[in-house]
N, C-alpha and C positions, 0 to 999 in steps of 0.2 A: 856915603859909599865912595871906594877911593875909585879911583879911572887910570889907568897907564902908571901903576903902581908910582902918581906921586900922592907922597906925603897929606894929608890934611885936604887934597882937593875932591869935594864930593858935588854928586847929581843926585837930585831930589828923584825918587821912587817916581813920580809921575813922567819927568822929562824922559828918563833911561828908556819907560815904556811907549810912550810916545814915539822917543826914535825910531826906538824897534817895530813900533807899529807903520812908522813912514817908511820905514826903509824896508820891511817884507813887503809890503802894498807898492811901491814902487819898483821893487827887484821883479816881483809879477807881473803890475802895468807894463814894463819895460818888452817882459819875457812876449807877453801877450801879443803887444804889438809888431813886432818882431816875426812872432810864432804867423799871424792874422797876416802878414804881409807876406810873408813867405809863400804861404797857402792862397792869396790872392793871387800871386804871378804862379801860380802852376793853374790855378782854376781858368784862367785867364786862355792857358791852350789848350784847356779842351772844350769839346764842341757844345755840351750841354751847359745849361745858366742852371742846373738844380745848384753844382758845388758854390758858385758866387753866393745863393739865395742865401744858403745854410751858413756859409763864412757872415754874412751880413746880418743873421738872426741872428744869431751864435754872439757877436760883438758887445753888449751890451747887458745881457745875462751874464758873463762873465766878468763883466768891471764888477756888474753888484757884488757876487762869487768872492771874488778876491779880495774888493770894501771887507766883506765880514770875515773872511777866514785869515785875516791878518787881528783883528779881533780875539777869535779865538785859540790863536798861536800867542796873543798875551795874557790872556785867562791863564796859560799855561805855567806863569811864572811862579815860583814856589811860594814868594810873598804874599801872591793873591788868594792861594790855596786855601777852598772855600766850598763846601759841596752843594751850598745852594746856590752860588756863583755859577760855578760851574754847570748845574742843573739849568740855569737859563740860559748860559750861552749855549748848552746844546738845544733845546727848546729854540732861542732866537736864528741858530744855525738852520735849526731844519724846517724854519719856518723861511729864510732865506731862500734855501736850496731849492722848494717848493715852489717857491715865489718864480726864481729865476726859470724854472724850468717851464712854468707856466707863462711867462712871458716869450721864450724862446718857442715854443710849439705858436702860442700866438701870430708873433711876429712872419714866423716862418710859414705857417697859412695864409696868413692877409699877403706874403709878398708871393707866394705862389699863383693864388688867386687872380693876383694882380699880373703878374706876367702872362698866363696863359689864357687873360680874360681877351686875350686880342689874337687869339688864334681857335680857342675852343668857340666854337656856338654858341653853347649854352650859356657859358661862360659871359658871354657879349653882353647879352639882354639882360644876363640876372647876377652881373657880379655883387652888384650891390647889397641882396637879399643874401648871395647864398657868403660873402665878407661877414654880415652880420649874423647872420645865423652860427656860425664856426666861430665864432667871438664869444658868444653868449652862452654855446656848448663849453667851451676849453674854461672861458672862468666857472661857470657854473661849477664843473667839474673840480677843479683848481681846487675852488671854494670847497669844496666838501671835503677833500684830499687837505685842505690846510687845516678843517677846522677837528678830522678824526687826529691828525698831528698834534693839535693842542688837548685831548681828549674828552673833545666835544663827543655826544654820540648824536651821528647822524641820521639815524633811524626815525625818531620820531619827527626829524626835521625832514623826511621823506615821505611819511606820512599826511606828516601836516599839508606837504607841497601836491600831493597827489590830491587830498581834498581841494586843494585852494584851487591846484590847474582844470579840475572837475567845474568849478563854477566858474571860472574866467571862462572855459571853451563854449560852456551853456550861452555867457552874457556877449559871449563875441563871435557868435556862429557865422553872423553875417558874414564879418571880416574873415572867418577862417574858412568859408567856403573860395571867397575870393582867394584867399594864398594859397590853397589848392589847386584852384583853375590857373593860379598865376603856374604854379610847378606841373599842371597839363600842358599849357601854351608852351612852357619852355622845353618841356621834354618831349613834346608829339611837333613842336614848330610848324604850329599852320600858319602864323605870320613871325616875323623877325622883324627886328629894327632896321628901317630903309625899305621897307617895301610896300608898294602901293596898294591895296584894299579899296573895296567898296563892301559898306554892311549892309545888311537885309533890309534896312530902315532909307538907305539909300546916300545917306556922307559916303565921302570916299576921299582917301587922301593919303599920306605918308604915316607908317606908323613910327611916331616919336618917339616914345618912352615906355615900358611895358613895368610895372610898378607892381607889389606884390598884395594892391587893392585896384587898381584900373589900370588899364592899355591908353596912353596917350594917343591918339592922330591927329596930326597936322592935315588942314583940308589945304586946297591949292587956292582959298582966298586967304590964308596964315590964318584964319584961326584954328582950335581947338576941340577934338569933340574926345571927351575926357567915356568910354566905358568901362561899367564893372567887368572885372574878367569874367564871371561867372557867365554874364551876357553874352561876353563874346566868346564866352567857349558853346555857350549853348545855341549860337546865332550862326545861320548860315551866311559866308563871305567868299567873295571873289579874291582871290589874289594873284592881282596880275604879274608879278615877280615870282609867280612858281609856274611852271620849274624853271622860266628865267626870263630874264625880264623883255628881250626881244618877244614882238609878238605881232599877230596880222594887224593892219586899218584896212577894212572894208568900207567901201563907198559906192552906195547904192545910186544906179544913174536908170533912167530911162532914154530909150528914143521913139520915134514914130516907127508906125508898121511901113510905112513906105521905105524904110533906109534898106540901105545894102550894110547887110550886119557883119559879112565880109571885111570890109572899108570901117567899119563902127569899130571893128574890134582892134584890127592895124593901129589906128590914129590914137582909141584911146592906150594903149599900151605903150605909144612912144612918148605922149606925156606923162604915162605911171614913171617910162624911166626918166623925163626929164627931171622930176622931182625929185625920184631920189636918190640922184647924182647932186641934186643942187641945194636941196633942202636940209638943212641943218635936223641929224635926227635920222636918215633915212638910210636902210641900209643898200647901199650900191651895188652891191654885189646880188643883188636879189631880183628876180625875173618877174614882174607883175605879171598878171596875170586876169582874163575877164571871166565870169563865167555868166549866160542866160540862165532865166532862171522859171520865168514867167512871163506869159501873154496877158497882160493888164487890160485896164476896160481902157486905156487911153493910148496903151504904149508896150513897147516890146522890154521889159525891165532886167536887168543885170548885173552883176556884183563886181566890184574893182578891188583885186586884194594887192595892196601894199604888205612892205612890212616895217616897223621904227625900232629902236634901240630898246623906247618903253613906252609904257602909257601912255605921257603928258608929251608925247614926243605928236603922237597920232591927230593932236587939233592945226596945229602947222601945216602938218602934212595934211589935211583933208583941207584944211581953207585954201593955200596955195594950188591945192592938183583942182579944184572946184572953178576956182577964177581961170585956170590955164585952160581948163578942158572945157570949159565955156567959150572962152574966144576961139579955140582950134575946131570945137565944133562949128560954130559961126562964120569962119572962114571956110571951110571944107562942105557949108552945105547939109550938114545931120543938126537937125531940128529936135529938138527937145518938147515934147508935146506939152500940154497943160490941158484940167479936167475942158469937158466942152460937154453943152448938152443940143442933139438933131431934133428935128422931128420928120420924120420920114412920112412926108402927106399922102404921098401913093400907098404906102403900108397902111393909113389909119383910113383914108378914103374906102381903102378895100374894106376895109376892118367894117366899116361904117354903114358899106353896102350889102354885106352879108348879114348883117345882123337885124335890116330892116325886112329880110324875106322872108326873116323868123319871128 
């Protein structure tokens, strides 16, 4: 084949195509790039990240795209002209196309997922389950869209799957009640990740990890107590992070009946506020306060309500106000009773005399 109408100089049928194949595939990579970058400096000012996501999913589906359609732009050559040729390229084109398209919807979920896993709720605790879950949807789907393409019939492979998912759900109920409870916990959120719990069994501690077969919590000596969700959806729990995590320490004091509860109440409220002014954890801004509650067999008893940031904030806080309000009552004179047993010998004397008249 002559080239640049000289005489006698020819390019073998493969090379000529070749070219042509590099040099459409590259006039498009070129184009692409170009095209990709462009569209990155405008997504760039505006306020939302969907356009970035889509530019970014979009990137890679289209090299495939363009790989094969420089392909089928040389099928087109009259030499090759071949209808069963032909026949596959369109066949391997639309099995491309398929492909690409299913990898771009992919792509574009797992990085959605992924950006608004750290602003959505739900999101937070269950990106993991619900990344995989939309995976496993899009190829499934992919798959059957690719295989009616090649003219598989999908039907009885529908069939078949309806039976097959019939005895998995039988032999894995266990676990499918747990991913159930896993998608209660996350859509009702009676615990979230970071937040402090105590369960009805009595651990209590950070909940670490919420899995779409057990809820992780970290207790406050670092270990682990691993429950099925099912458990803890059906288990009655404290959580002291709702509806936030500030919350009272109450600290129950007695004194003797002799005090001036007057003077009791003064001195303990100015050590409530020393602490938590000074105490790491305590909030400052906040009025302690006493209240009576009951006349005990030993003692006049009363409640001291602080308040902390959170939970694990409230042992600090009651160790430190315990040892302060210790020595200021010791200094000040209010005695802190402890049990005692009388005997009142004029009560039992009498007691003793009347009973011998009877």
């Amino acid at each position: 084949m002559s080239m640049g109408g000289t005489p006698g100089f020819y390019l073998p049928l493969e090379i000529m195509l070749s070219l042509g194949y590099f040099l459409w595939v590259g006039a498009l990579l070129i184009a692409k790039r170009i095209g990709l970058h462009w569209l990155r400096r405008i997504a760039r000012r505006t306020e939302t990240k969907f356009d970035d996501i889509l530019i970014r999913a979009a990137d890679f589906p289209l090299t495939l795209f363009i790989l094969i359609s420089g392909g089928f732009i040389i099928e087109k050559h009259p030499a090759l002209a071949n209808p069963q040729l032909t026949h596959a390229f369109l066949v391997v084109l639309k099995a491309v196309v398929i492909v690409s398209i299913i990898l771009f919807a992919e792509r574009l979920t797992v990085s959605l997922i992924k950006y608004y896993s750290t602003s959505v709720e739900i999101l937070k605790s269950w990106s993991g389950v619900v990344k995989g879950t939309s995976q496993v949807i899009i190829y499934g789907l992919g798959l059957l869209i690719l295989l009616d393409s090649f003219g598989i019939s999908v039907t009885p492979l529908m069939a078949s799957l309806g039976i097959g998912s019939l005895a998995v759900a039988l032999a894995l109920q266990p676990s499918l009640e747990n991913f159930f409870s896993c998608i209660q916990i996350i859509t009702d959120r009676p615990v979230q990740i970071g937040h402090f719990i105590k369960l009805e069994s009595g651990e209590e501690g950070y909940v670490h990890r919420i899995g779409w077969r057990s809820t992780w919590i970290r207790m406050l000596s670092n270990n682990m107590v691993v429950i099925p969700n099912k458990s803890l959806v059906s288990a009655k729990i404290i959580n002291y992070y709702y509806p936030e995590s500030e919350m009272a320490a109450l600290v129950e004091v007695g004194v003797h009946y002799g005090s001036d509860l007057e003077h009791v109440e003064k001195i303990t409220v100015e050590v409530a506020k020393e602490i938590l002014n000074e105490v790491p954890g305590g909030i400052k801004d906040f009025q302690p306060f006493i209240r009576f509650h009951t006349f005990d067999d030993y003692s006049i008893n009363f409640s001291v309500i602080l308040r902390v940031k959170e939970f694990t904030d409230n042992y600090l806080m009651k160790h430190e106000f315990i040892k302060r309000l210790h020595k200021r009552y010791k200094k000040e004179g209010i005695v802190i009773p402890y049990p005692i047993e009388a005997v009142n010998f004029e009560q039992e004397k009498a007691f003793e005399n009347r009973s011998s008249k009877y």
